[in-house]
C-alpha positions as CSV (number, residue, x, y, z in Angstrom):
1,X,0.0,0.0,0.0
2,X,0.8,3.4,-0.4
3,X,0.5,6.5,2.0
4,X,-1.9,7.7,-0.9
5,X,-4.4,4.8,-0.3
6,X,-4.8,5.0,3.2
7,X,-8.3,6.6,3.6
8,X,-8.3,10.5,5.3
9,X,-4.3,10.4,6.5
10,X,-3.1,13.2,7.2
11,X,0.5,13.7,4.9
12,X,3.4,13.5,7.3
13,X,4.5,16.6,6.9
14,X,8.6,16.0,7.7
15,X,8.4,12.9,5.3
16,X,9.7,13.5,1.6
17,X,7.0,11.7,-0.6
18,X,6.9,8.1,0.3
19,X,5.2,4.7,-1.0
20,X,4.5,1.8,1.5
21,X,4.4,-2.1,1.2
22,X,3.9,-5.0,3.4
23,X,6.8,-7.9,3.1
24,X,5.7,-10.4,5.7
25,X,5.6,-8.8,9.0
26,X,6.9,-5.4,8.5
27,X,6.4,-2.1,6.1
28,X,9.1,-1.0,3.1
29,X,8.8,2.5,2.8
30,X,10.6,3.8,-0.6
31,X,11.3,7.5,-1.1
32,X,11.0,8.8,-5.4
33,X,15.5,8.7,-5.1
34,X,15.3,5.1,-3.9
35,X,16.0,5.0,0.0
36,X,14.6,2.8,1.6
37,X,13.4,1.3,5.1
38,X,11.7,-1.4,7.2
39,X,9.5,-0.3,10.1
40,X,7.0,-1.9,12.2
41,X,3.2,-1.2,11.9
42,X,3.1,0.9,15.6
43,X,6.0,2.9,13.6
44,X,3.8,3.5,10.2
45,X,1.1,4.0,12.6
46,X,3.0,6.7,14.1
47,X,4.5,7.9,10.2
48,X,0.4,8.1,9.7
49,X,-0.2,10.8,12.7
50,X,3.1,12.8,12.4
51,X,3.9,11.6,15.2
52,X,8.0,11.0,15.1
53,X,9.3,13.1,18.3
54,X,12.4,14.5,18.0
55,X,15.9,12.2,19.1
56,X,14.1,8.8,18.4
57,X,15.4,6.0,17.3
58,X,12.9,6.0,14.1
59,X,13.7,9.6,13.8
60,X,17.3,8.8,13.2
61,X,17.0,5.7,11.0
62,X,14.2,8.3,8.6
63,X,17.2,11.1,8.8
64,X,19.9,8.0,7.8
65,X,17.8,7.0,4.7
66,X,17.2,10.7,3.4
67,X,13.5,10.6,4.3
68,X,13.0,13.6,6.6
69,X,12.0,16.3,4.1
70,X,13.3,19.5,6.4
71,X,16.7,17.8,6.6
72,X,17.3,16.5,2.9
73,X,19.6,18.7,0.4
74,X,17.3,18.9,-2.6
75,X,19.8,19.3,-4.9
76,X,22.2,16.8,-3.7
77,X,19.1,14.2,-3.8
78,X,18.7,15.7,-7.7
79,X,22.0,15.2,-8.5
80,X,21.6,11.5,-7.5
81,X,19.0,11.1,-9.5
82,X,20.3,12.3,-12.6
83,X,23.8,10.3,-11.9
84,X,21.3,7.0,-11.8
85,X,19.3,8.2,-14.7
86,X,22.2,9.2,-16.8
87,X,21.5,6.2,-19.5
88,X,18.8,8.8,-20.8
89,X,21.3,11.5,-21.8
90,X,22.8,9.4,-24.3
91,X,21.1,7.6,-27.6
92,X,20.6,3.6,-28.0
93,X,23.6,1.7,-26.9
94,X,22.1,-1.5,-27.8
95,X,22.0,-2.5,-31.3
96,X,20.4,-5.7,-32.7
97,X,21.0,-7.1,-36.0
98,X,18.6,-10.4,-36.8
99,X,21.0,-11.6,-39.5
100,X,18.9,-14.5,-40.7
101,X,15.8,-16.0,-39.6
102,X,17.2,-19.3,-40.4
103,X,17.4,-22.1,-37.4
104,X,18.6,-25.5,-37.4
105,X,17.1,-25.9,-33.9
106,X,13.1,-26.5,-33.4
107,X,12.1,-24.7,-29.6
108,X,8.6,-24.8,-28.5
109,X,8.8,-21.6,-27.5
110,X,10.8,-19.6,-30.2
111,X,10.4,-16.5,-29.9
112,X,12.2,-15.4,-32.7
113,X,9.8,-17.0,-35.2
114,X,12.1,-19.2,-36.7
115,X,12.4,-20.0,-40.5
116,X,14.0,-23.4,-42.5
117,X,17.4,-23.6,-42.7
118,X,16.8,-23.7,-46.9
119,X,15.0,-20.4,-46.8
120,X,18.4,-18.4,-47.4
121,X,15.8,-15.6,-48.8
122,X,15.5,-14.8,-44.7
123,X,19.4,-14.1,-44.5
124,X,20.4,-10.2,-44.1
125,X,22.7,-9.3,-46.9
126,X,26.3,-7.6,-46.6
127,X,24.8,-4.2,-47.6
128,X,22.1,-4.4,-45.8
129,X,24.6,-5.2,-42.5
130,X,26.4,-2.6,-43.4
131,X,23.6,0.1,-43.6
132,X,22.8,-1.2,-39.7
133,X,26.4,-0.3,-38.9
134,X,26.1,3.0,-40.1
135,X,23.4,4.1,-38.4
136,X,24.1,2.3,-35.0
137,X,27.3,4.6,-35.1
138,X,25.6,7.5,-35.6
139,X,23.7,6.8,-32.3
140,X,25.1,9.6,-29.7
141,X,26.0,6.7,-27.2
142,X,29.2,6.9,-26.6
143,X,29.4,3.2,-26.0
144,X,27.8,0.8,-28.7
145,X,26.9,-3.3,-28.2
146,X,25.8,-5.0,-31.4
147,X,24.4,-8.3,-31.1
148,X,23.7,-10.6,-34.0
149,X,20.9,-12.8,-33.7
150,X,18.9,-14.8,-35.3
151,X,17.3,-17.8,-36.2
152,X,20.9,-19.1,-35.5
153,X,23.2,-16.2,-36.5
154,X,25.9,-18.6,-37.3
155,X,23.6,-19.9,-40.4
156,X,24.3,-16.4,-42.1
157,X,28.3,-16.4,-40.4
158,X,29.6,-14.6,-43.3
159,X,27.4,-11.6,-42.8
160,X,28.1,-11.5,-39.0
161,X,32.0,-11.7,-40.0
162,X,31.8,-8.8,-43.1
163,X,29.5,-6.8,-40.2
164,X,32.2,-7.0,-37.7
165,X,35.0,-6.6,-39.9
166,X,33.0,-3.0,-41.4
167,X,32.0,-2.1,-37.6
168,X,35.9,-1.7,-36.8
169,X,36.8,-0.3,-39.9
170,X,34.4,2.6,-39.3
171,X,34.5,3.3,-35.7
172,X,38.0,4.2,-36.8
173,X,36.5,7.1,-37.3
174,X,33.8,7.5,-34.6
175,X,35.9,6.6,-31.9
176,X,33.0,5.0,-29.6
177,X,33.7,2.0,-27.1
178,X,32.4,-0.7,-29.8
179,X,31.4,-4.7,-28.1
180,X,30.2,-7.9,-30.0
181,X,27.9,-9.9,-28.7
182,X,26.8,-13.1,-30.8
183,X,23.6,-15.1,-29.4
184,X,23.8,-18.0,-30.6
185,X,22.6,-22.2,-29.9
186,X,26.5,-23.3,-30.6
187,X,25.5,-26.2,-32.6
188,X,26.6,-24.9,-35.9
189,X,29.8,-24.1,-34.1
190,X,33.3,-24.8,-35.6
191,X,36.9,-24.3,-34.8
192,X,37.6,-22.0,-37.3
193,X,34.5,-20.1,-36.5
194,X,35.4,-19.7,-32.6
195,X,39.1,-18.7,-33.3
196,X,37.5,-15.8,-35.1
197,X,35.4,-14.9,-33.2
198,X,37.7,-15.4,-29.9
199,X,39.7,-12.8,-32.1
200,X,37.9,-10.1,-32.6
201,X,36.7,-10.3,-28.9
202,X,33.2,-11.4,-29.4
203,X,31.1,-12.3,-26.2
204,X,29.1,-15.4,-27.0
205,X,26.1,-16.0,-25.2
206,X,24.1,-19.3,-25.5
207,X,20.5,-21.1,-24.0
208,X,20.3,-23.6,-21.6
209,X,17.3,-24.6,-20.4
210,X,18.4,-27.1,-17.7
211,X,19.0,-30.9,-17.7
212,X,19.6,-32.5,-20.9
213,X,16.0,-33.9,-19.9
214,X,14.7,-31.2,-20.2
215,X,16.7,-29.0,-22.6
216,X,16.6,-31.6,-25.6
217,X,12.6,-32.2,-24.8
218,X,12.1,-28.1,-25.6
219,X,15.3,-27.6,-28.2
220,X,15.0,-30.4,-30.9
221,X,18.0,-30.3,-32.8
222,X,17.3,-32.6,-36.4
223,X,20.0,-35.6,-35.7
224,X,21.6,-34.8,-32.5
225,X,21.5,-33.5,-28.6
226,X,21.2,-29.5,-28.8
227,X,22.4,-29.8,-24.9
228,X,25.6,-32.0,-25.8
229,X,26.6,-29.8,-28.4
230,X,26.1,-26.9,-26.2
231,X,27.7,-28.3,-23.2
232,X,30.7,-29.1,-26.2
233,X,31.0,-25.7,-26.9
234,X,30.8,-24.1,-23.6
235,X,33.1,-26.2,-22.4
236,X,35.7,-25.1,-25.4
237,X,35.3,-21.6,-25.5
238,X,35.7,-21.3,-21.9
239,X,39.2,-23.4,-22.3
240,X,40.6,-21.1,-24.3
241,X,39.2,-18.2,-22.5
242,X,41.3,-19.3,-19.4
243,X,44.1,-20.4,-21.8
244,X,44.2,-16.5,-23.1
245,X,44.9,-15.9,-18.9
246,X,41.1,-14.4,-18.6
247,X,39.4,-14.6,-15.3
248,X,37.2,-17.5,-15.7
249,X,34.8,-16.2,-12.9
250,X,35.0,-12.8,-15.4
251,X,35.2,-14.1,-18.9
252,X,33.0,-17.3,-19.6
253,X,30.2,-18.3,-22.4
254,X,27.0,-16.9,-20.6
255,X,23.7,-18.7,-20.6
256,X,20.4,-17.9,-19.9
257,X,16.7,-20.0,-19.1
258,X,13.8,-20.1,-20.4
259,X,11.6,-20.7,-17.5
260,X,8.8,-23.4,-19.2
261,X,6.5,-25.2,-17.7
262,X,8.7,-28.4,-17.8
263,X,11.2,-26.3,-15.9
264,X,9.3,-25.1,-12.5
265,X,10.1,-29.2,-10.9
266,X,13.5,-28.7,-11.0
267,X,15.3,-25.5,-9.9
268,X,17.6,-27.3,-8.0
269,X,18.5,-29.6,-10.3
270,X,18.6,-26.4,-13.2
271,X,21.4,-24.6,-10.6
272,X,23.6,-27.7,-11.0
273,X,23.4,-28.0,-14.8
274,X,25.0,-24.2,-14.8
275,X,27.5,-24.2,-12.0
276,X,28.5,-28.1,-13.9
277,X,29.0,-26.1,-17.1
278,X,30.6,-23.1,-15.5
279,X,28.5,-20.9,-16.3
280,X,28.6,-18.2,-13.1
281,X,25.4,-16.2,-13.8
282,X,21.7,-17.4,-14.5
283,X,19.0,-15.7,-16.0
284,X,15.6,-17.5,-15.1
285,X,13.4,-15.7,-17.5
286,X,10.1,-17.0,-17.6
287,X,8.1,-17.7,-21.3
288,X,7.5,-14.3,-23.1
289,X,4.2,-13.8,-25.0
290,X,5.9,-13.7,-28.6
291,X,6.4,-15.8,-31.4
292,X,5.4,-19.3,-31.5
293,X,5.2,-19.0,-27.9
294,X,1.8,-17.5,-28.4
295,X,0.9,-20.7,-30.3
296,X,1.8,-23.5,-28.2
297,X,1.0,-21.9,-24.7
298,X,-1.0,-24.6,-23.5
299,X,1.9,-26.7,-23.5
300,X,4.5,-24.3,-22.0
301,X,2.9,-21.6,-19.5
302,X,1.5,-21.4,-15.6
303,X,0.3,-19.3,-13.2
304,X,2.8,-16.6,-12.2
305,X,3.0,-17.8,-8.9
306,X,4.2,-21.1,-9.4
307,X,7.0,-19.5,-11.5
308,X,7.7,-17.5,-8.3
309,X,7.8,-20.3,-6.2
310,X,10.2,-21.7,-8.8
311,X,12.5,-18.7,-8.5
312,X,12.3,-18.8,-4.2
313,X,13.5,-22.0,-4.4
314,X,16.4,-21.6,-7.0
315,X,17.3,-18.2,-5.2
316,X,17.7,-20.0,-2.2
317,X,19.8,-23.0,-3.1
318,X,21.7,-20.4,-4.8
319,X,22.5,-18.8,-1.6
320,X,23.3,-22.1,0.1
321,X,25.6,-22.6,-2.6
322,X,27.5,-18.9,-2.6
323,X,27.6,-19.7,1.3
324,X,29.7,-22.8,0.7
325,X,32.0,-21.3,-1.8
326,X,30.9,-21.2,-5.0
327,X,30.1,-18.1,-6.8
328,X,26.8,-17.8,-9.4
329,X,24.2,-15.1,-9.5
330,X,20.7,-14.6,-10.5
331,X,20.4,-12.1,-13.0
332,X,17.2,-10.7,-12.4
333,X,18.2,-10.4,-8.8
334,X,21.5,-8.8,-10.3
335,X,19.6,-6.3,-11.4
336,X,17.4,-5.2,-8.7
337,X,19.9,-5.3,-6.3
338,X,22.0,-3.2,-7.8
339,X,19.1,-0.3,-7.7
340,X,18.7,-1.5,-4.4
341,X,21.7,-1.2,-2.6
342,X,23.6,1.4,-5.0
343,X,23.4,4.4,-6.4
344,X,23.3,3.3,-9.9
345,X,21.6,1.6,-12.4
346,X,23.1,-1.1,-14.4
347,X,20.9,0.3,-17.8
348,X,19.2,-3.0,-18.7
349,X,16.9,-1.8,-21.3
350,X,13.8,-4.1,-20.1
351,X,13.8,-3.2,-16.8
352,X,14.3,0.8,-16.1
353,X,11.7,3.9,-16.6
354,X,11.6,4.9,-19.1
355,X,12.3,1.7,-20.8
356,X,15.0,1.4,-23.8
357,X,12.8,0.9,-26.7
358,X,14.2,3.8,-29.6
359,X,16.1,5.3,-26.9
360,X,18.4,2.8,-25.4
361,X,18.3,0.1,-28.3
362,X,17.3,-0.6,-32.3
363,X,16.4,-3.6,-33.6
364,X,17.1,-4.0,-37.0
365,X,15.7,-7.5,-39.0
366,X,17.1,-9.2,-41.7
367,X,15.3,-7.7,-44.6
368,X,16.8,-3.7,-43.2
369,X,13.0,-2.5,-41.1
370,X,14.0,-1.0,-37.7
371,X,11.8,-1.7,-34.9
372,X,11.9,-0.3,-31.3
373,X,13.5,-2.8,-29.8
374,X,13.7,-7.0,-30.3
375,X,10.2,-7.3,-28.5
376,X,8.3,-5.2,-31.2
377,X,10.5,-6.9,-34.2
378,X,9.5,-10.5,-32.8
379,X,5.5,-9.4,-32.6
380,X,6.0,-8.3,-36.7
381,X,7.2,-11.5,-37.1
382,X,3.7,-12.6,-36.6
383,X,2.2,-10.2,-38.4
384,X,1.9,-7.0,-36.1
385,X,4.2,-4.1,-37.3
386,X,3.0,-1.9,-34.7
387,X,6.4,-1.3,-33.3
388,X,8.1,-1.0,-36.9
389,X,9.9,2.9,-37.1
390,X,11.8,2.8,-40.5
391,X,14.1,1.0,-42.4
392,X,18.3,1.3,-42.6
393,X,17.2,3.4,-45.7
394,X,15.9,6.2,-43.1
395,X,17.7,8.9,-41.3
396,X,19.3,7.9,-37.5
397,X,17.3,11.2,-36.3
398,X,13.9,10.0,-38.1
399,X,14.1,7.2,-36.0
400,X,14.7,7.9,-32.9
401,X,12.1,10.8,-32.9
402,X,9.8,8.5,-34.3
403,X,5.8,9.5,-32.7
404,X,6.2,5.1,-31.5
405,X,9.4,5.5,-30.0
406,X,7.9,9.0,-28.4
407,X,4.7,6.9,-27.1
408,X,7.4,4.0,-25.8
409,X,9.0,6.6,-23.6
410,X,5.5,8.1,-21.8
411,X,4.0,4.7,-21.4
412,X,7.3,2.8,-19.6
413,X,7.5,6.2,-17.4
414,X,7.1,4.6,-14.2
415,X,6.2,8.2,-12.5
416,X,3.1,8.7,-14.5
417,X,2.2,4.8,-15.3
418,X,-1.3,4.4,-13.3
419,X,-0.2,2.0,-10.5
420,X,3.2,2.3,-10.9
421,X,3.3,5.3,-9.5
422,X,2.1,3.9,-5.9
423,X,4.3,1.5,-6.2
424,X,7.0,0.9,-3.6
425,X,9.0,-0.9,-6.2
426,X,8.8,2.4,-8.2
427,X,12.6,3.2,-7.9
428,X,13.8,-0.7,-9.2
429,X,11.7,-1.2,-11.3
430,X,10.6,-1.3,-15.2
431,X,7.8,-2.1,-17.4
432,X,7.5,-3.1,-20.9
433,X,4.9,-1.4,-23.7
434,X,5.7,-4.0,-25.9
435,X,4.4,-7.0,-23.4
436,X,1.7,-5.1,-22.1
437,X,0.7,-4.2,-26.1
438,X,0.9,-8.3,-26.9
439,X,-1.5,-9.5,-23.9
440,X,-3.6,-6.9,-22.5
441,X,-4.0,-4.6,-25.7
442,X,-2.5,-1.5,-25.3
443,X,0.9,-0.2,-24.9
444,X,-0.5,1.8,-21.5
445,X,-1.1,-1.9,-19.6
446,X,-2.7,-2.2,-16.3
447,X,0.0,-3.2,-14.2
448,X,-2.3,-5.0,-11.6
449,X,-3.6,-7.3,-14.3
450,X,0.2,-7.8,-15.7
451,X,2.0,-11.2,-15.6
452,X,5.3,-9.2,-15.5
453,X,4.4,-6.9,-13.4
454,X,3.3,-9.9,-10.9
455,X,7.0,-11.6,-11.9
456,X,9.0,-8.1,-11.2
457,X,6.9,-7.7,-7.7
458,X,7.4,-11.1,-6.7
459,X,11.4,-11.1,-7.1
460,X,11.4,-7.8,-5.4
461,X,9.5,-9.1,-2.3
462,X,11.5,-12.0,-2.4
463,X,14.7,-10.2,-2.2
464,X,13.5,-7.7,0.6
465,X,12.0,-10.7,2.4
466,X,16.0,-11.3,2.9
467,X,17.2,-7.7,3.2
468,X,14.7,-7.5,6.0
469,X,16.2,-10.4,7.7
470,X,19.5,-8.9,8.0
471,X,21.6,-11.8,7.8
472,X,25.0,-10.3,7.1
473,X,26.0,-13.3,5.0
474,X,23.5,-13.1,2.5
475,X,23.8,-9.0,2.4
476,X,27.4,-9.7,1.8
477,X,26.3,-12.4,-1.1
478,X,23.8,-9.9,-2.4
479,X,26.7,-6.8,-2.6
480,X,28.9,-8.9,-4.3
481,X,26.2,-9.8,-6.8
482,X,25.9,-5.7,-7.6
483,X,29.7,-5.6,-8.1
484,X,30.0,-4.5,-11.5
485,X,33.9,-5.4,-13.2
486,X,34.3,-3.5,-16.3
487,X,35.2,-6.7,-19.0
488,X,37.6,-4.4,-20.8
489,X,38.7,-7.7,-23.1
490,X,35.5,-6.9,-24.6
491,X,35.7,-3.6,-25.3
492,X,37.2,-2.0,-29.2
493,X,38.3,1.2,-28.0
């Protein structure tokens, strides 16, 4: 609850604006700059009267978290803002290029919309890669990431080469901080293939989806085990990685879930298959709505809450397991934490206000249309263009002042998004026009009604559930998970 929704209270009038929430037994108050506190109901009783006496002990946890309004510096609060926001005074960093819509692998849950691997007329031709490039340096970003994906990028591997051979060439001139990343299944994977891309610094990033039970049942790979081939690869690349004197717990292939419906039995057992294949960080996504998702939902999706259960369990071994020595992270929990317990935001494009569609990343699909991000290019993909802004043919300023990309911005503002704005996750948190356009019908979404609001609300409760316990173990676990090491091998300059 927020102090809005409490019927005839009176505003505490030393209190800077303030939203409320129950976590088990006790109340998170959040302030609009992200402080944050746990305090009994008696004490939000009290907050509720104005009734905080001077020299007591909730009087000088309120003053420690920046939440006594005669007290606060205005613009030293301001300034903190803007340092956490400062993703938003910069054009799209993230750049993806769908170089062929080609996949040798069959998922039940593709989001992507996959085509045959004999429909080359889905590949994204050399000029057409090199129109993306263009424009993705034009982007005032200082820093640029392009990402090739597919289908299976590697289908189309002589497109991703020419594009990063043409990105290096003419950042020569621009002078940004340029990164690969290639997302890819690794099963068209060679030697000669990895050496290149191992030399032009490329971070590969893969899908597991757990056991090989369960990874081959949702990945079919024609004539083969997608998970062997996977493990093969993951196993190789990180070799070499440690072989080039790289900080394995730095510099490894990383992996992410989809979170099916096969998947919620087994966290435990999903953990193991990661931290086996060395892979330090997991994402446990659950299903999106797009692509032949939306088709075969009644074999693959749940109830949001038995996802969260999923993801309390997994969390939790996860600790047990950083407790006993080894190191892997949740990224969503990653993420969170970082606005949680720093002042800065790590800038993942799904999860901020306003979100990155046009402004923090392009999507750009084989055949050269631009789309505000990968979530509107998949919904085209089945026939909604809705999110479609141009084509590598129009100019870089056309498309980022695009009305869409305009209408993107004001509906993923949390701070006028109807609900959102009572929120006490308000300050972590990130919504997405895109999802909300693809399963309630509008780009505006009514975040009570939202399966990823409910998924973004239950990790946060989950993670102050533990906050609020104060073990310093798991605070200590949970810092080092916010601990962000620049991986300068990465990084053209």
């Amino acid at each position: 609850m927020s102090t809005a929704s409490v019927p005839n209270a009176p505003r505490p009038s030393r209190l800077v604006p303030i939203r409320s929430r129950r976590v088990r037994d006790q109340y998170l108050l959040t302030s609009h700059f992200g402080d944050w506190l746990f305090v009994s109901a008696a004490e939000l009783e009290q907050l509720m009267r104005s009734d905080v006496p001077p020299g007591t002990p909730l009087e000088q946890r309120l003053r420690e978290r920046n939440m006594l309004a005669d007290e606060v510096s205005a613009a030293r609060l301001g300034a903190r803002l803007d340092k956490k926001r400062s993703f938003l005074h910069y054009g799209p960093h993230l750049h993806v290029m769908v170089v062929t819509l080609r996949c040798n692998q069959s998922c039940v849950y593709c989001h992507a919309s996959r085509a045959p691997m004999d429909r080359t007329d889905t590949d994204m031709s050399a000029q057409t890669a090199e129109q993306v490039v263009d424009l993705a340096l034009q982007s005032t970003s200082p820093s640029i990431t392009i990402e090739f994906q597919g289908g299976e990028p590697l289908a189309n591997f002589d497109v991703v080469r020419h594009s990063i051979e043409y990105a290096l060439q003419r950042n020569e001139a621009y002078g940004k901080s340029l990164e690969f990343t290639l997302v890819t299944n690794l099963s068209l994977m060679t030697e000669a293939r990895m050496d290149y891309l191992l030399s032009k610094r490329v971070q590969i990033c893969t899908s597991v989806d757990g056991p090989a039970q369960i990874h081959d049942g949702q990945r079919k790979l024609s004539g083969g085990s997608a998970f062997s081939e996977a493990a093969r690869w993951i196993a190789r690349i990180n070799k070499r990685y440690e072989a080039l004197g790289l900080d394995p717990s730095l510099y490894h292939v990383e992996a992410l879930l989809t979170t099916t419906r096969a998947a919620l039995s087994q966290p435990r057992a999903i953990v193991d298959t990661y931290v086996n294949l060395g892979c330090r960080a997991i994402f446990l996504r659950p299903v999106d709505p797009f692509g032949f998702a939306s088709r075969t939902k009644e074999r693959i999706e749940y109830p949001r809450r038995e996802y969260l259960e999923f993801y309390r369990e997994a969390l939790e071994y996860m600790l047990e397991l950083n407790k006993s020595g080894t190191q892997v992270l949740e990224r969503f929990a990653a993420i969170f934490l970082t606005k949680i317990l720093t002042q800065t935001d790590p800038n993942f494009v799904d999860i901020r206000s306003p979100c990155g569609a046009g402004i923090g990343q392009l999507a750009y699909n084989f055949d050269g249309k631009v789309f505000t991000c990968d979530e509107g290019r998949m919904l085209a993909a089945t026939g909604d263009s809705t999110f479609e802004i141009g084509n590598v043919s129009s100019r870089y300023r056309d498309l980022v002042t695009h009305d869409t990309v305009a209408a993107m911005t004001v509906a993923s503002n949390l701070d006028a998004q109807p609900d959102c704005t009572t929120c006490a996750y308000n300050p972590y948190c990130g919504v997405c026009p895109v999802h909300s356009y693809a399963t309630q019908g509008s780009i505006q979404g009514r975040m009570r009604e939202s399966v990823l609001c409910a998924v973004h609300k239950g990790i946060q409760d989950v993670l102050f559930e533990k906050l609020a316990n104060e073990d310093p173990e798991v605070r200590g676990i949970f810092r080092r998970w916010t601990s962000v090491r620049p991986r300068s091998h990465f990084v053209h300059a």
